[in-house]
C-alpha positions in Angstrom: -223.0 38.6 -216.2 -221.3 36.2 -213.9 -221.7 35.8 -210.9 -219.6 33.6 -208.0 -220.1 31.5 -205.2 -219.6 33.9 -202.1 -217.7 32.4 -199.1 -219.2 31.6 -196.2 -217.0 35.2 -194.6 -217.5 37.5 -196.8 -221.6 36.3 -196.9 -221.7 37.2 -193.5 -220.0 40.2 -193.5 -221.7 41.9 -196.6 -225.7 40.2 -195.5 -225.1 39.3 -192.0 -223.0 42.1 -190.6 -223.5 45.1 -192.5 -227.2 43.9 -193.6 -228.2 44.5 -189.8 -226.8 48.0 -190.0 -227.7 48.8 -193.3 -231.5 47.4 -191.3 -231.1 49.3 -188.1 -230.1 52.0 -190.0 -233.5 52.8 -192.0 -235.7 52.1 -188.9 -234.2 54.8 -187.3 -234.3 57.4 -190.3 -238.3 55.9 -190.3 -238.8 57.0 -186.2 -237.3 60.1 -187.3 -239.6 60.8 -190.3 -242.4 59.0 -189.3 -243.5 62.1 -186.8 -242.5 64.9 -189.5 -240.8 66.3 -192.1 -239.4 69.2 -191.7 -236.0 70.4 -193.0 -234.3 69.6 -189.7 -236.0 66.1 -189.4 -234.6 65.3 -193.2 -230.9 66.4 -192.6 -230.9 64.2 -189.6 -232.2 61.1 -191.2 -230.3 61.8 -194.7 -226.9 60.5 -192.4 -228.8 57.3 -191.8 -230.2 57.0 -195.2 -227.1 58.0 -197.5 -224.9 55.2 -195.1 -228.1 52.8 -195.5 -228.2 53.7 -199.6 -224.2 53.0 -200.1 -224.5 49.4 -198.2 -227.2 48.5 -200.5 -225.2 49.2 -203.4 -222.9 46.9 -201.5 -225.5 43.8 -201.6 -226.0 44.5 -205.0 -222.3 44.0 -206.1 -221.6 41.2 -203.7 -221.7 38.5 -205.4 -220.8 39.9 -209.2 -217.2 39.3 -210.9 -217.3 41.9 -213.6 -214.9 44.4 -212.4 -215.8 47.5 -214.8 -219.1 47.0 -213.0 -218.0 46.4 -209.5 -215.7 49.2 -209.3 -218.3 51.3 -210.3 -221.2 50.1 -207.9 -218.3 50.2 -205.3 -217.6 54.4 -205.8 -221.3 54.6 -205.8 -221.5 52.9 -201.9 -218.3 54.8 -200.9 -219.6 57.8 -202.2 -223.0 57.5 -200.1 -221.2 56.2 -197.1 -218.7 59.1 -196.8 -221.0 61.8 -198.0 -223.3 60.9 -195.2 -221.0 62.7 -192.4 -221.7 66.3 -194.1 -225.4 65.6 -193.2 -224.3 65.7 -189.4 -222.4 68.9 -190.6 -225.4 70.8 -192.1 -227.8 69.6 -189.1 -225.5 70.9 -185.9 -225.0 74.4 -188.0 -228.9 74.7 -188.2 -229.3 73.8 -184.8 -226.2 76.5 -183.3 -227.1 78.9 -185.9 -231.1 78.4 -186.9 -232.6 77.9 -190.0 -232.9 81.6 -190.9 -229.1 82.4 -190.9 -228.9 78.6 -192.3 -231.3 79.6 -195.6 -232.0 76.4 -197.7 -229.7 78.1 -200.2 -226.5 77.7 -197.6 -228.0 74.2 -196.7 -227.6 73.3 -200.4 -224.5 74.8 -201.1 -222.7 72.7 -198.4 -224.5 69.6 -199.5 -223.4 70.2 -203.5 -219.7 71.5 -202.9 -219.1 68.2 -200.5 -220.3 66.5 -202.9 -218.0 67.8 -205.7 -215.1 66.7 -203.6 -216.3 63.4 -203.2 -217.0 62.9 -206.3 -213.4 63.3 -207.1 -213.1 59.4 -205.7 -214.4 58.6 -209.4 -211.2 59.7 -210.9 -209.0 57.6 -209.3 -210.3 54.7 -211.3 -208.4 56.1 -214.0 -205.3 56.4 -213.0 -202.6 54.1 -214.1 -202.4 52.6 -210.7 -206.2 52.7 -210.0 -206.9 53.9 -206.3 -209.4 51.3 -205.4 -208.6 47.4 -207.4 -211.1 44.7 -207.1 -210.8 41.3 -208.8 -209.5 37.6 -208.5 -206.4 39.1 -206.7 -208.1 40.9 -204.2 -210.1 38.3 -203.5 -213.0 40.9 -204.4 -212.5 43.2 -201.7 -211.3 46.2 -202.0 -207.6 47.6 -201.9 -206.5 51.1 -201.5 -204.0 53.0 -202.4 -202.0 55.0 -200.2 -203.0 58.6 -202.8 -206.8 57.5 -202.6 -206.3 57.0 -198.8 -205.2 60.1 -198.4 -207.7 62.0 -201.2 -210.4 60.6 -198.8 -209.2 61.0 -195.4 -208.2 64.3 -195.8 -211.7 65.5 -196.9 -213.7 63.3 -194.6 -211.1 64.9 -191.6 -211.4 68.4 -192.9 -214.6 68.8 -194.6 -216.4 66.3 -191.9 -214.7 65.3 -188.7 -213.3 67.9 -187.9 -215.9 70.9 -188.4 -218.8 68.0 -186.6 -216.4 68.1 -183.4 -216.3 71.6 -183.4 -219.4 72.2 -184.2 -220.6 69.4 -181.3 -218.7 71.2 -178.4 -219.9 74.8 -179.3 -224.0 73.5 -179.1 -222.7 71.5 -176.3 -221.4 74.5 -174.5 -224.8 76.6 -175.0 -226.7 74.2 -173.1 -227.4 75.1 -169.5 -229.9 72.6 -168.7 -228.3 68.7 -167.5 -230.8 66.8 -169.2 -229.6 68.3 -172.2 -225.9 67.9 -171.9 -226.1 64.4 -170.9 -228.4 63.8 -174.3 -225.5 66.0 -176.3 -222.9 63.6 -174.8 -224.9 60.5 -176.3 -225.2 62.0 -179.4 -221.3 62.8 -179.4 -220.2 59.4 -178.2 -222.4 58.1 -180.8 -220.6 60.1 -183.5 -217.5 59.4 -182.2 -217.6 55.4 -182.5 -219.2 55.9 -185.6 -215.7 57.9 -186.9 -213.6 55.2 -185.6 -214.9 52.3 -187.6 -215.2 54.6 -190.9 -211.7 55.0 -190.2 -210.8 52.0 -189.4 -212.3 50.9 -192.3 -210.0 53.3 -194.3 -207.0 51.4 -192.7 -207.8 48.2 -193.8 -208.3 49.0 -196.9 -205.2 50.6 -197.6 -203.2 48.4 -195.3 -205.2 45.0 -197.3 -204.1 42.5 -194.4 -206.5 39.7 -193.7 -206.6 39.4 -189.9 -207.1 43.3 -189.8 -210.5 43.0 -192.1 -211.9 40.8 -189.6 -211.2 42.5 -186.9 -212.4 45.8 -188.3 -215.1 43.8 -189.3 -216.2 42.5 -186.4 -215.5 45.7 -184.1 -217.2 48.4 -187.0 -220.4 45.8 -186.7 -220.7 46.9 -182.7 -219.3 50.8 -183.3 -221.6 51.1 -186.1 -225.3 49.8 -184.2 -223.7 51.3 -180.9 -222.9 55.0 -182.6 -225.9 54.9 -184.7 -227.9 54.4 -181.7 -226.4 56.9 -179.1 -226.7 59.7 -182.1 -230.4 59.1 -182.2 -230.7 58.6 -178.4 -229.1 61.8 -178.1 -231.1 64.3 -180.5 -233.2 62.0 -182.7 -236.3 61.1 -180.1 -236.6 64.8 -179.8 -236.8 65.3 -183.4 -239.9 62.7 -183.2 -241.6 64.9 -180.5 
């Protein structure tokens, strides 16, 4: 297998930048776990764990130059990045709706048939004009196309964004106490930074313009730690309790 000399960037931004999320990431699915693990506990942390999961897959395909291989590795780390959101999904329906009207059954259901749908990312390597290139050209990152941009925004915004914010404002609404609220807010704010850089990564994919990688880059780094942060702030030191 061969292997190349990564630039001094892109080292940074795959070990330096994402490696500290990717770090941050699994010590806070650990403080949640650590105390117990019950179902709730699990569904929380899977969001931290699935995101943590895909940019390992990302270390692992940094530095290689066989593109069968690295377009393979890099479905596998979209796939866990993106498919972490319906975790967030699954946990605010158990928490407006309790585990009883939330069997394991529905739980599962949700996680599987999300799952189906992102799976359909995999195809797109097929296609004549593949939706993800990586090689030589790209300089190794990766490059969109504007159907596999739009096959993965519109289930991310449907199946994800869209029912979390819903979901948020309706547990948001039941709260009485101020304590709570404020907490809720964190945990919303957090969710909401977190949405912008996935997006914004989504962008600069598709849109493949230099200046706007770094940027993203550089901007995701802070929205990622910040939103990861505020979401656990917000619910996740009550889930240790």
């Amino acid at each position: 297998m061969v292997l190349f000399q990564l630039t001094p960037t892109r080292f940074i931004t795959i070990y330096i930048a994402q490696g500290s999320i990717c770090a941050f990431f699994i010590f806070l699915a650990y403080k949640i776990l650590r105390r117990d693990t019950k179902r709730l506990n699990l569904i929380f942390s899977g969001f931290y764990l699935s995101s943590s999961f895909g940019l390992i897959m990302n270390f692992i395909y940094g530095p290689l130059t066989d593109v069968n291989l690295v377009l393979i590795l890099n479905f596998i780390t979209n796939f866990a990045i993106f498919y972490s959101l319906i975790f967030l999904v699954v946990f605010d329906l158990i928490l407006l709706k309790s585990e009883k009207v939330m069997t394991n059954f529905k739980q599962l259901a949700i996680l599987i048939g999300y799952g189906a749908l992102m799976f359909g990312m995999f195809f797109f390597l097929f296609l004549p004009e593949p939706g993800v290139t990586m090689n030589p050209s790209t300089n190794w990152s990766p490059v969109w196309s504007v159907p596999f941009f739009i096959y993965v925004a519109t289930i991310e915004t449907i199946g994800a964004l869209i029912p979390i914010l819903y979901l948020n404002f309706r547990i948001y609404k039941r709260f009485e106490d101020e304590t709570l609220k404020r907490k809720w807010k964190s945990f919303y704010v957090g969710f909401i930074s977190l949405a912008i850089f996935m997006y914004g990564i989504f962008i600069s994919n598709t849109l493949n313009i230099s200046i706007v990688r770094t940027i993203t880059g550089l901007i995701g780094l802070i929205l990622a730690i910040m939103g990861g942060y505020l979401m656990y702030k917000g619910v996740g030191r009550q889930l240790e309790k």
